[in-house]
PDBQT receptor file of N, H, CA, C and O in Angstrom, charges set to zero:
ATOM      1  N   UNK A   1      34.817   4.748 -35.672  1.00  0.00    +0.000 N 
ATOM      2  CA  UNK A   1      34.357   3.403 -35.415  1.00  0.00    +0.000 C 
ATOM      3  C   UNK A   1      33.414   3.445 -34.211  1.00  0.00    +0.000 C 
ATOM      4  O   UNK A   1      33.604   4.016 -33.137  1.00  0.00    +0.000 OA
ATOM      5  N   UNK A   2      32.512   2.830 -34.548  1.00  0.00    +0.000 N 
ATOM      6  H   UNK A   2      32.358   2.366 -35.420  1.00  0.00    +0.000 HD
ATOM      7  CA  UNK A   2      31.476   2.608 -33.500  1.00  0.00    +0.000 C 
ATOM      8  C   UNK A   2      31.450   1.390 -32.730  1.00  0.00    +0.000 C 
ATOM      9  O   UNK A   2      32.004   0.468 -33.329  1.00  0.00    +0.000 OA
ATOM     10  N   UNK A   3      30.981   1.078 -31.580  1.00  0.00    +0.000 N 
ATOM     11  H   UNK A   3      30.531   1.827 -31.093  1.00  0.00    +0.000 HD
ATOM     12  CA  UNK A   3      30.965   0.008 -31.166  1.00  0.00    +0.000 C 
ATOM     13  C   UNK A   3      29.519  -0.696 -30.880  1.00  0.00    +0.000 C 
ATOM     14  O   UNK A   3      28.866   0.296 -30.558  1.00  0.00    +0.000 OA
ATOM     15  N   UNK A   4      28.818  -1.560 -30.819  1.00  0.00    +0.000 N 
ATOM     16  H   UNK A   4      29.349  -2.366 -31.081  1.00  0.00    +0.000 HD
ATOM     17  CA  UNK A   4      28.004  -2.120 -30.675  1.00  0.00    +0.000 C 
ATOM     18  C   UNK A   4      27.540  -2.396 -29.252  1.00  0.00    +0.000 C 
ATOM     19  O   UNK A   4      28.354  -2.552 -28.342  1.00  0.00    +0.000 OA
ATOM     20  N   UNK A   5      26.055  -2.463 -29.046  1.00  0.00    +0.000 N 
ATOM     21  H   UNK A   5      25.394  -2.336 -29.785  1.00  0.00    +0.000 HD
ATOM     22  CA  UNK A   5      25.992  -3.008 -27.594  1.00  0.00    +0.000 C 
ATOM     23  C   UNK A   5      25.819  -4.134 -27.562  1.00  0.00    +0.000 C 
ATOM     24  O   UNK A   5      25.264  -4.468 -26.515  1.00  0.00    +0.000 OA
ATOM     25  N   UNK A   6      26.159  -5.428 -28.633  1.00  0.00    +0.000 N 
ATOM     26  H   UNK A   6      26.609  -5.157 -29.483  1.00  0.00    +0.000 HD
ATOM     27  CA  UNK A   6      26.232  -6.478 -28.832  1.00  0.00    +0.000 C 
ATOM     28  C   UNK A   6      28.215  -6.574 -28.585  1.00  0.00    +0.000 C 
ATOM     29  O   UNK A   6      28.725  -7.132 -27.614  1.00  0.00    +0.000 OA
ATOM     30  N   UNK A   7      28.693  -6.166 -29.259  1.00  0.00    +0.000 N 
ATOM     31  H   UNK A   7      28.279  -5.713 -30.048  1.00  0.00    +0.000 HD
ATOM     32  CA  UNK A   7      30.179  -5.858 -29.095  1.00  0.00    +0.000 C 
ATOM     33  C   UNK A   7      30.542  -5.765 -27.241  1.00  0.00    +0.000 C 
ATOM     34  O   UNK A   7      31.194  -6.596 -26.609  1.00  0.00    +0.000 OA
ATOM     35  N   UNK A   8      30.128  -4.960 -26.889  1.00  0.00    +0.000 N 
ATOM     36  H   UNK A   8      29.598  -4.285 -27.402  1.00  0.00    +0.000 HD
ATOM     37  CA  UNK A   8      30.010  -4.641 -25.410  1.00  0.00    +0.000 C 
ATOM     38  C   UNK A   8      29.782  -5.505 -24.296  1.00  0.00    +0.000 C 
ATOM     39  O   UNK A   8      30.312  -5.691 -23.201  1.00  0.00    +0.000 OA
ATOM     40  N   UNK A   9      28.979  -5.891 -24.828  1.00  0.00    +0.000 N 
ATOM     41  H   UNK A   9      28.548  -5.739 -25.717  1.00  0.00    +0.000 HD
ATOM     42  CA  UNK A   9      28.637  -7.397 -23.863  1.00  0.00    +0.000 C 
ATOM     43  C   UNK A   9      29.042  -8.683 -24.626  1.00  0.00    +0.000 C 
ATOM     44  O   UNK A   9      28.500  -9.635 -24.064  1.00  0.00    +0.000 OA
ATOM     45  N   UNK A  10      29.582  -8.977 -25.400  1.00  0.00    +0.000 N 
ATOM     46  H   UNK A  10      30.023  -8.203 -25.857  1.00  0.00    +0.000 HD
ATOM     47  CA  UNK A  10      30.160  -9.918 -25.467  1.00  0.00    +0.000 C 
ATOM     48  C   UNK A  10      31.773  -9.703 -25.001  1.00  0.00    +0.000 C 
ATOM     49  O   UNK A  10      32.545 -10.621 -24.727  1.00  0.00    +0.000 OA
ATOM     50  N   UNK A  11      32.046  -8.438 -24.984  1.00  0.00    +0.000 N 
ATOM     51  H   UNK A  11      31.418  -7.692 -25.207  1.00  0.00    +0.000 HD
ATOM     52  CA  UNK A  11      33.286  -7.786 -24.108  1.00  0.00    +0.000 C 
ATOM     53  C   UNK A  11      33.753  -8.330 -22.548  1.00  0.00    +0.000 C 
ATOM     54  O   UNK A  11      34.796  -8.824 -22.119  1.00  0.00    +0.000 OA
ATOM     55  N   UNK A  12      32.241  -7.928 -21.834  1.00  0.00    +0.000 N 
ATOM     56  H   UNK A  12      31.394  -7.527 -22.183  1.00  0.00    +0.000 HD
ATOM     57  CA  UNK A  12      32.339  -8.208 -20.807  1.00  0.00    +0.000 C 
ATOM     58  C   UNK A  12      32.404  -9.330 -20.613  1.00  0.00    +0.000 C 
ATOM     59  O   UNK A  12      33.304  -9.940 -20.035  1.00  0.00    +0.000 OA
ATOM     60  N   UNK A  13      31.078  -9.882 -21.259  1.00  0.00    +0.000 N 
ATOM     61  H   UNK A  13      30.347  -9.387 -21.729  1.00  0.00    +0.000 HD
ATOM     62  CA  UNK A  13      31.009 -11.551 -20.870  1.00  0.00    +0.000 C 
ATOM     63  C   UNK A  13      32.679 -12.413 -21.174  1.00  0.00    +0.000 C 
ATOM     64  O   UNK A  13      32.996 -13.325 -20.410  1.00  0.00    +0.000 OA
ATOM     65  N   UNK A  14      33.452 -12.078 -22.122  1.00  0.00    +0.000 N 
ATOM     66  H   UNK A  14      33.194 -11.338 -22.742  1.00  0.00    +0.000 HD
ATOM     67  CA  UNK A  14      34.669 -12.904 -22.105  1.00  0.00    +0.000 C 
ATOM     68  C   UNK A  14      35.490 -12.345 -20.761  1.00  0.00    +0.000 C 
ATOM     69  O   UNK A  14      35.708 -13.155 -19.860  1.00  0.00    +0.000 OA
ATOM     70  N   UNK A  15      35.863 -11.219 -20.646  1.00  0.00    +0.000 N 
ATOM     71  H   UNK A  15      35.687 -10.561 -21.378  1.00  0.00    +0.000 HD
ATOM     72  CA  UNK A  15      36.511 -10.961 -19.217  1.00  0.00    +0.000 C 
ATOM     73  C   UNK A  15      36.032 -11.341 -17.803  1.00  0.00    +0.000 C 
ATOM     74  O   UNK A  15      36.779 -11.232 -16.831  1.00  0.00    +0.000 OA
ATOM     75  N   UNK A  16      34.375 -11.928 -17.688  1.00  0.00    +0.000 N 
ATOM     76  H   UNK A  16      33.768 -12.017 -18.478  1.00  0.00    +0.000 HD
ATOM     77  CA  UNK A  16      33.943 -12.710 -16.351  1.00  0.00    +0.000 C 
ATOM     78  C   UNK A  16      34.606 -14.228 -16.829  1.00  0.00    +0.000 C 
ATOM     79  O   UNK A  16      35.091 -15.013 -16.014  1.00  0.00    +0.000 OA
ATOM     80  N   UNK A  17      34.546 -14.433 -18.016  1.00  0.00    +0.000 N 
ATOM     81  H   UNK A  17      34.152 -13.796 -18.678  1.00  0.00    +0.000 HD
ATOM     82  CA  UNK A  17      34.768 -16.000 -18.539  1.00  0.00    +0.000 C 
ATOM     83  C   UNK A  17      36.247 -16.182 -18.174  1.00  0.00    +0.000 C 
ATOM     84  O   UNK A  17      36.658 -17.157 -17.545  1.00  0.00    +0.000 OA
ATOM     85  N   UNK A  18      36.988 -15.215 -18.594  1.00  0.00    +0.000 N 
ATOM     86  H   UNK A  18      36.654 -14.423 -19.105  1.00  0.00    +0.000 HD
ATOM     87  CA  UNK A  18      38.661 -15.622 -18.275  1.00  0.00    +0.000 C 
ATOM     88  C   UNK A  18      38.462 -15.294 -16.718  1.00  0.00    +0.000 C 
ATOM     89  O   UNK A  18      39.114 -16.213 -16.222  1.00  0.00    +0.000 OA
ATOM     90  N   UNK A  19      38.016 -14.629 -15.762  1.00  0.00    +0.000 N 
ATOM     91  H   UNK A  19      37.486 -13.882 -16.165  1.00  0.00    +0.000 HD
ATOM     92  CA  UNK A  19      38.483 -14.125 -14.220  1.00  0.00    +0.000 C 
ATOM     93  C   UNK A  19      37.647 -15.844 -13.888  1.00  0.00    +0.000 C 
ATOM     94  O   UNK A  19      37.807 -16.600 -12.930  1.00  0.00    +0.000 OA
ATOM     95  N   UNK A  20      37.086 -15.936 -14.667  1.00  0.00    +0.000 N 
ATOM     96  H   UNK A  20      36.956 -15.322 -15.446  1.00  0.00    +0.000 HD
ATOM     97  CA  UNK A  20      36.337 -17.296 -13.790  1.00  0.00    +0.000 C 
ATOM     98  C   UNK A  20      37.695 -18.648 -14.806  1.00  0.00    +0.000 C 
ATOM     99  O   UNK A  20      38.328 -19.542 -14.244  1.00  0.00    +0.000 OA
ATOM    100  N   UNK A  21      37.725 -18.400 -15.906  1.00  0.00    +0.000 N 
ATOM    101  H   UNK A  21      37.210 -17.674 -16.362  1.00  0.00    +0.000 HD
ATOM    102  CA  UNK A  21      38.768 -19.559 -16.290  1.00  0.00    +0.000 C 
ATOM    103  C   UNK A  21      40.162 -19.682 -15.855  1.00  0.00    +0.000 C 
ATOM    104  O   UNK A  21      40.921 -20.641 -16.000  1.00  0.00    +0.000 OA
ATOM    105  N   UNK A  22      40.321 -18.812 -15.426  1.00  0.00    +0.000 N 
ATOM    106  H   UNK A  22      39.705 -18.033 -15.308  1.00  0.00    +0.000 HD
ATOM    107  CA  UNK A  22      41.797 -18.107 -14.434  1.00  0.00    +0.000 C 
ATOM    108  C   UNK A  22      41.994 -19.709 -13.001  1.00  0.00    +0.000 C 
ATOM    109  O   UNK A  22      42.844 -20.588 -12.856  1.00  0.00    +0.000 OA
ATOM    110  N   UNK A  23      41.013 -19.432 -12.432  1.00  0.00    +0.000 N 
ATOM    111  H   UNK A  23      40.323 -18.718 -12.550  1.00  0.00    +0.000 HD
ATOM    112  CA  UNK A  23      40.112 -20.364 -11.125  1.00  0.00    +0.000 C 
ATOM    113  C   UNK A  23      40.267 -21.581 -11.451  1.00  0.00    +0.000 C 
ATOM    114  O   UNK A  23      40.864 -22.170 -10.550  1.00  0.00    +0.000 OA
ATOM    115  N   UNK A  24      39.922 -22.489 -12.633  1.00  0.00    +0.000 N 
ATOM    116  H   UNK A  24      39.437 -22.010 -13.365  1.00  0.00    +0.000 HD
ATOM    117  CA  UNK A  24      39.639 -23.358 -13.132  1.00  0.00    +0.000 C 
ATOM    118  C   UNK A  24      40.893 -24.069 -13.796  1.00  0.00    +0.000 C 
ATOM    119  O   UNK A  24      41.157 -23.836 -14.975  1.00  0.00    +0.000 OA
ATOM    120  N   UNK A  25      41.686 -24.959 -13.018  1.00  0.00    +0.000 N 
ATOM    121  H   UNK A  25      41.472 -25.149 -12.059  1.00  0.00    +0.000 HD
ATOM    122  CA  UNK A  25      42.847 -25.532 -13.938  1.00  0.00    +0.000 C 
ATOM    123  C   UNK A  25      41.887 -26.893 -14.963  1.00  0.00    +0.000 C 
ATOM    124  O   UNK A  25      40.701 -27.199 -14.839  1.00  0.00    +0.000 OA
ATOM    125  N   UNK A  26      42.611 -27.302 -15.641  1.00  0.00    +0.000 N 
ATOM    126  H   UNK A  26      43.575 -27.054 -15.742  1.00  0.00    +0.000 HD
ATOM    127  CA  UNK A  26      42.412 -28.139 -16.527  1.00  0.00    +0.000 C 
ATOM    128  C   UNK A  26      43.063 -29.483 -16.298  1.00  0.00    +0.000 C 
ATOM    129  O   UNK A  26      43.867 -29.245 -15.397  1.00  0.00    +0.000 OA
ATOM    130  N   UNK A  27      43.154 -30.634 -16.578  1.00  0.00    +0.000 N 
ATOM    131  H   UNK A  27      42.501 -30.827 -17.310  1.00  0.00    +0.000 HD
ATOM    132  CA  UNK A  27      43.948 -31.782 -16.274  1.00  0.00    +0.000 C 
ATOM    133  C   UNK A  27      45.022 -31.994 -16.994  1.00  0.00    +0.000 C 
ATOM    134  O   UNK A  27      45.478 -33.133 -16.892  1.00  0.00    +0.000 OA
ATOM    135  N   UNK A  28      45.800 -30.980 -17.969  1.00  0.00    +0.000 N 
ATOM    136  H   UNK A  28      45.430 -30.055 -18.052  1.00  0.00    +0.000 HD
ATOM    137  CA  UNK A  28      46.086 -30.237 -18.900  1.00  0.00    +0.000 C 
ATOM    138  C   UNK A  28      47.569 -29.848 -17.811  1.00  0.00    +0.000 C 
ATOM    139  O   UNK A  28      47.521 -28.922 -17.002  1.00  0.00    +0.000 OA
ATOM    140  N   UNK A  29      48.801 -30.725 -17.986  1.00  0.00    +0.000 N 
ATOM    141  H   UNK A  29      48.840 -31.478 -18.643  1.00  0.00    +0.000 HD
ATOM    142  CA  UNK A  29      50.528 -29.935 -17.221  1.00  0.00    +0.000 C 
ATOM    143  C   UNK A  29      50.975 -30.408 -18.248  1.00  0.00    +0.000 C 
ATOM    144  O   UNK A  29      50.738 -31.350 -19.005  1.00  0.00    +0.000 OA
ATOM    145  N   UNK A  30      51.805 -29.432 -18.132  1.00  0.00    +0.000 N 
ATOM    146  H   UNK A  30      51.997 -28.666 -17.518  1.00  0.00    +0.000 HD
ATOM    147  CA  UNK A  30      52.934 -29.197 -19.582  1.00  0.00    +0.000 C 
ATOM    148  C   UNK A  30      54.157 -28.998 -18.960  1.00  0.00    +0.000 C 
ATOM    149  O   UNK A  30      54.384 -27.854 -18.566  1.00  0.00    +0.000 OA
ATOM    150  N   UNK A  31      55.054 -29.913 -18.771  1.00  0.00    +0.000 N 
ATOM    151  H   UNK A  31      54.869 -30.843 -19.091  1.00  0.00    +0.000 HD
ATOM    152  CA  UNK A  31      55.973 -29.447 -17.849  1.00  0.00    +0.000 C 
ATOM    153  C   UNK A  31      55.700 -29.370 -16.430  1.00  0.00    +0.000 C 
ATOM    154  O   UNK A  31      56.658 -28.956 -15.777  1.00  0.00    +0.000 OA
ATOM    155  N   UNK A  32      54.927 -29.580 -15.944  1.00  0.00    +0.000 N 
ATOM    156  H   UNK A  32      54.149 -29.916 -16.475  1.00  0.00    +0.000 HD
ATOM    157  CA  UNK A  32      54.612 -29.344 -14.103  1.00  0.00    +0.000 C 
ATOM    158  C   UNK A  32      53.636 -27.643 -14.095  1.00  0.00    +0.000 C 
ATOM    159  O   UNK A  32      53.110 -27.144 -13.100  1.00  0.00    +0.000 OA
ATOM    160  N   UNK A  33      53.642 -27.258 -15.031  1.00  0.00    +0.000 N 
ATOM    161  H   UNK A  33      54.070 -27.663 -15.839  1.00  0.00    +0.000 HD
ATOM    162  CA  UNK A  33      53.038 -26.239 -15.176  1.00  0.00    +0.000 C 
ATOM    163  C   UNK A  33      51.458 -26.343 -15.391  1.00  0.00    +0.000 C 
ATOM    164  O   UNK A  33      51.268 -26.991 -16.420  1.00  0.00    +0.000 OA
ATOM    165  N   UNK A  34      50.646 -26.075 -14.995  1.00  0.00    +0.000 N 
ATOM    166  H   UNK A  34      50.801 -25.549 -14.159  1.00  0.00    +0.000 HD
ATOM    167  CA  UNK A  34      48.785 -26.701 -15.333  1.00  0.00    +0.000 C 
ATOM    168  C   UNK A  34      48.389 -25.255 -16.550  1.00  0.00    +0.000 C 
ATOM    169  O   UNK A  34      48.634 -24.060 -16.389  1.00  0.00    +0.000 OA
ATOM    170  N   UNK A  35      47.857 -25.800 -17.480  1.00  0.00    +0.000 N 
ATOM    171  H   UNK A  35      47.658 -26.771 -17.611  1.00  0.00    +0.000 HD
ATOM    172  CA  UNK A  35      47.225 -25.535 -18.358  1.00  0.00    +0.000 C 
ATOM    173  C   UNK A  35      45.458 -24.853 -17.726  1.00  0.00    +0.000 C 
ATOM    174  O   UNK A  35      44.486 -25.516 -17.367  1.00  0.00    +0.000 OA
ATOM    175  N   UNK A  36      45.618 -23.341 -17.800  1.00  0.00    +0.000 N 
ATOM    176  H   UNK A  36      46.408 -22.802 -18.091  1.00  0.00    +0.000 HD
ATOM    177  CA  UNK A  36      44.132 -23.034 -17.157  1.00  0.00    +0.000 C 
ATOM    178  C   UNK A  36      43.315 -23.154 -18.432  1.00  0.00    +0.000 C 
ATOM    179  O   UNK A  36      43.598 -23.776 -19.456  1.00  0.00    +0.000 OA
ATOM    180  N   UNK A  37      41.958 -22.233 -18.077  1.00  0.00    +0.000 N 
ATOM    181  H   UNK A  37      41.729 -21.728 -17.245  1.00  0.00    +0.000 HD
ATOM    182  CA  UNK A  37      40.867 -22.255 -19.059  1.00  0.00    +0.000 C 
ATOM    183  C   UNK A  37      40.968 -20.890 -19.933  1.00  0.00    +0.000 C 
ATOM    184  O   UNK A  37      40.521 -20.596 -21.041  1.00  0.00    +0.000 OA
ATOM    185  N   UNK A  38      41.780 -20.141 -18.929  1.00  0.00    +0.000 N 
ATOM    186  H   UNK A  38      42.143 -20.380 -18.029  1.00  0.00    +0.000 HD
ATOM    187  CA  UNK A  38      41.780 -18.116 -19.734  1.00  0.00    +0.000 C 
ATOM    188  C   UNK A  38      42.589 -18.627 -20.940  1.00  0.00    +0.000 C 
ATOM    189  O   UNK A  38      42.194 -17.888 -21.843  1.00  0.00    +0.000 OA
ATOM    190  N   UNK A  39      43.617 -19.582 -21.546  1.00  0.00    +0.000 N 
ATOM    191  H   UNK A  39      43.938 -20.182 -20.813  1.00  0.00    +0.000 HD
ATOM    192  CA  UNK A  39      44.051 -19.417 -22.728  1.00  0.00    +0.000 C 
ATOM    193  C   UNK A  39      42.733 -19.919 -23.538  1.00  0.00    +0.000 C 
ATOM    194  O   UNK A  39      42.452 -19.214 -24.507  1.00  0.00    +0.000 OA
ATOM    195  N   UNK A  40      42.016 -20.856 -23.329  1.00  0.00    +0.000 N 
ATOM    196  H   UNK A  40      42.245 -21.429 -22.541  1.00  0.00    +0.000 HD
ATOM    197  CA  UNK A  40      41.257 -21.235 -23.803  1.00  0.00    +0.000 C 
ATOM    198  C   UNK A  40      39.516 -19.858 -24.333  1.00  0.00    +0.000 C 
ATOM    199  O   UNK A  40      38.704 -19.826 -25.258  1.00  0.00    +0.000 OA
ATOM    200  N   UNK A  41      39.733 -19.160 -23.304  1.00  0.00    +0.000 N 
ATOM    201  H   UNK A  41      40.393 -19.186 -22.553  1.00  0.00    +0.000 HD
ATOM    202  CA  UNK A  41      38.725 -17.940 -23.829  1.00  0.00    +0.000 C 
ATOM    203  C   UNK A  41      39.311 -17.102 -24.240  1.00  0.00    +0.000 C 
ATOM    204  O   UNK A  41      38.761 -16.428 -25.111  1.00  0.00    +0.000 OA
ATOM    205  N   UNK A  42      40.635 -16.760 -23.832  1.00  0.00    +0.000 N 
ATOM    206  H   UNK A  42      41.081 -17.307 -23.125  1.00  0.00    +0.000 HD
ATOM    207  CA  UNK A  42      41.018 -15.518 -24.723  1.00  0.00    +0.000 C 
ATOM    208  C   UNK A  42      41.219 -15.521 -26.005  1.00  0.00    +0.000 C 
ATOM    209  O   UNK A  42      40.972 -14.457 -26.573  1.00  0.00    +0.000 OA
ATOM    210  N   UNK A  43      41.603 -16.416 -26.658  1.00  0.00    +0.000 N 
ATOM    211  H   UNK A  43      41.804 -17.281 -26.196  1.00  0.00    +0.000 HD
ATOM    212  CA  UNK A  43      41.580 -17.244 -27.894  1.00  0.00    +0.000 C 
ATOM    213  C   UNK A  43      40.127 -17.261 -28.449  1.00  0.00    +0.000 C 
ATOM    214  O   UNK A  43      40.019 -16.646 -29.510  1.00  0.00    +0.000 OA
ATOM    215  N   UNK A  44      38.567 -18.034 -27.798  1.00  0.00    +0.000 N 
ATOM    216  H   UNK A  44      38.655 -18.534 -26.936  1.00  0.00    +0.000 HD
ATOM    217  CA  UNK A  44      37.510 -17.771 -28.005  1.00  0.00    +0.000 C 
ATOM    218  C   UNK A  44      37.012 -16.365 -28.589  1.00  0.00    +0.000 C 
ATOM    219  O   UNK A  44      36.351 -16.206 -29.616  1.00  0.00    +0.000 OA
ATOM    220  N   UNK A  45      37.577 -15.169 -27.517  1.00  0.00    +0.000 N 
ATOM    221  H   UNK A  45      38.113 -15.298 -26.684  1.00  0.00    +0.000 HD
ATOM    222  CA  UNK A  45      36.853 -13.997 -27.815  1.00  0.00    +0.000 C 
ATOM    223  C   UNK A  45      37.549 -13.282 -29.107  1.00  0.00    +0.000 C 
ATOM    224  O   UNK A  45      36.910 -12.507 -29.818  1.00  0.00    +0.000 OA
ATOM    225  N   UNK A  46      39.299 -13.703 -29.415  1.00  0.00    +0.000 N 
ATOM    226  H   UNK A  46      39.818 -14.333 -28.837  1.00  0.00    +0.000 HD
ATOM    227  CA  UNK A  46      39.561 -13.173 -30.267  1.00  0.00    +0.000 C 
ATOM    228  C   UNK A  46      38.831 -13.504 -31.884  1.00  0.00    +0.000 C 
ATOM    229  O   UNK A  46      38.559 -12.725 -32.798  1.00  0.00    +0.000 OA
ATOM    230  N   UNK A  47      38.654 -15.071 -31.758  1.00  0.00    +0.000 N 
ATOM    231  H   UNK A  47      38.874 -15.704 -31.016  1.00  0.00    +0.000 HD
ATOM    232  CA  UNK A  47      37.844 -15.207 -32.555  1.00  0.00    +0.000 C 
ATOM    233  C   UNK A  47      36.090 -14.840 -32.849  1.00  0.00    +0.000 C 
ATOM    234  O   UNK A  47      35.507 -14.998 -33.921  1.00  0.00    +0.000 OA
ATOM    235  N   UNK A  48      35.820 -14.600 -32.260  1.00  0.00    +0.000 N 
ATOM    236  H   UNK A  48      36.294 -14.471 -31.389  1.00  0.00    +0.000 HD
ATOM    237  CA  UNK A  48      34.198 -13.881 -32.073  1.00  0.00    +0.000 C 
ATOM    238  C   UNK A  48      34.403 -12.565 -32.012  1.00  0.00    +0.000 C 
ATOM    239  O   UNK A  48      33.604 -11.991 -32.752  1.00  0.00    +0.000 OA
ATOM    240  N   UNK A  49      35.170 -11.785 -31.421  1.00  0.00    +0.000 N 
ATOM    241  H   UNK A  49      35.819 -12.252 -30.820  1.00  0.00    +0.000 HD
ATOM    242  CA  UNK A  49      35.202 -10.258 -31.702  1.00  0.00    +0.000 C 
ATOM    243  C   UNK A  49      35.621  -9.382 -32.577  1.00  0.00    +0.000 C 
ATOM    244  O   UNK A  49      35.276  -8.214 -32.752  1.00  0.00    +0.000 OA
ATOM    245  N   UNK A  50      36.695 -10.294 -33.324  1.00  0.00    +0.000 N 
ATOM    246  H   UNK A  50      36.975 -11.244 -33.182  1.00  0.00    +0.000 HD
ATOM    247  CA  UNK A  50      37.683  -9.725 -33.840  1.00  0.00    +0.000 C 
ATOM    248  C   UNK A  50      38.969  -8.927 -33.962  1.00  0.00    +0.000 C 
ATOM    249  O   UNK A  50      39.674  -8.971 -32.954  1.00  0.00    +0.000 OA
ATOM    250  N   UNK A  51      39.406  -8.239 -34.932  1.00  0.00    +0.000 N 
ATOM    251  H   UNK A  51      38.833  -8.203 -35.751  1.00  0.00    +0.000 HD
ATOM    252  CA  UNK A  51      40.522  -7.191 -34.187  1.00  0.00    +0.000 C 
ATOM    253  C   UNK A  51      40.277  -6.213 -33.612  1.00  0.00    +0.000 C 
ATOM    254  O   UNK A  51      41.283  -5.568 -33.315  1.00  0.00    +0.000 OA
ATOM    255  N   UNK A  52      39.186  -5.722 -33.255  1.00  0.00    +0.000 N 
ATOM    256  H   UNK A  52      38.369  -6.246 -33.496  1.00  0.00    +0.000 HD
ATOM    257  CA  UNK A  52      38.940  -4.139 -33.117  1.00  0.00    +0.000 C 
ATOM    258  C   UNK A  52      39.801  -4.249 -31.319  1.00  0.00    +0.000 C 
ATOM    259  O   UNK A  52      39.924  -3.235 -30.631  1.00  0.00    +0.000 OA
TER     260      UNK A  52
C-alpha cells in the first residue's frame, strides 16, 4: 500500500485541527463535562481518509 501526498497532508492537517480543537470548548456540557471540537474532527478525518 502506498500512500499519497494528498493522504499525507490531509494527515497532518487533521492532527493541527484536533491540537487546535482540543483548545476550543464548545457551548456543548453533557453532564458538567464540555463537549470539545477534537470529537468533532476526529470523526471528520475518519470520514475523508478512510480506514487505512
Amino acid at each position: 500500500m502506498r500512500l499519497r501526498a494528498l493522504d499525507i497532508t490531509l494527515a497532518a492537517l487533521f492532527a493541527a485541527l484536533m491540537a487546535i480543537g482540543a483548545n476550543i470548548t464548545s457551548f456543548i456540557v453533557v453532564g458538567g463535562v464540555p463537549i470539545t471540537l477534537t470529537t468533532f474532527f476526529s470523526i471528520l478525518s475518519g470520514l475523508l481518509l478512510g480506514s487505512r
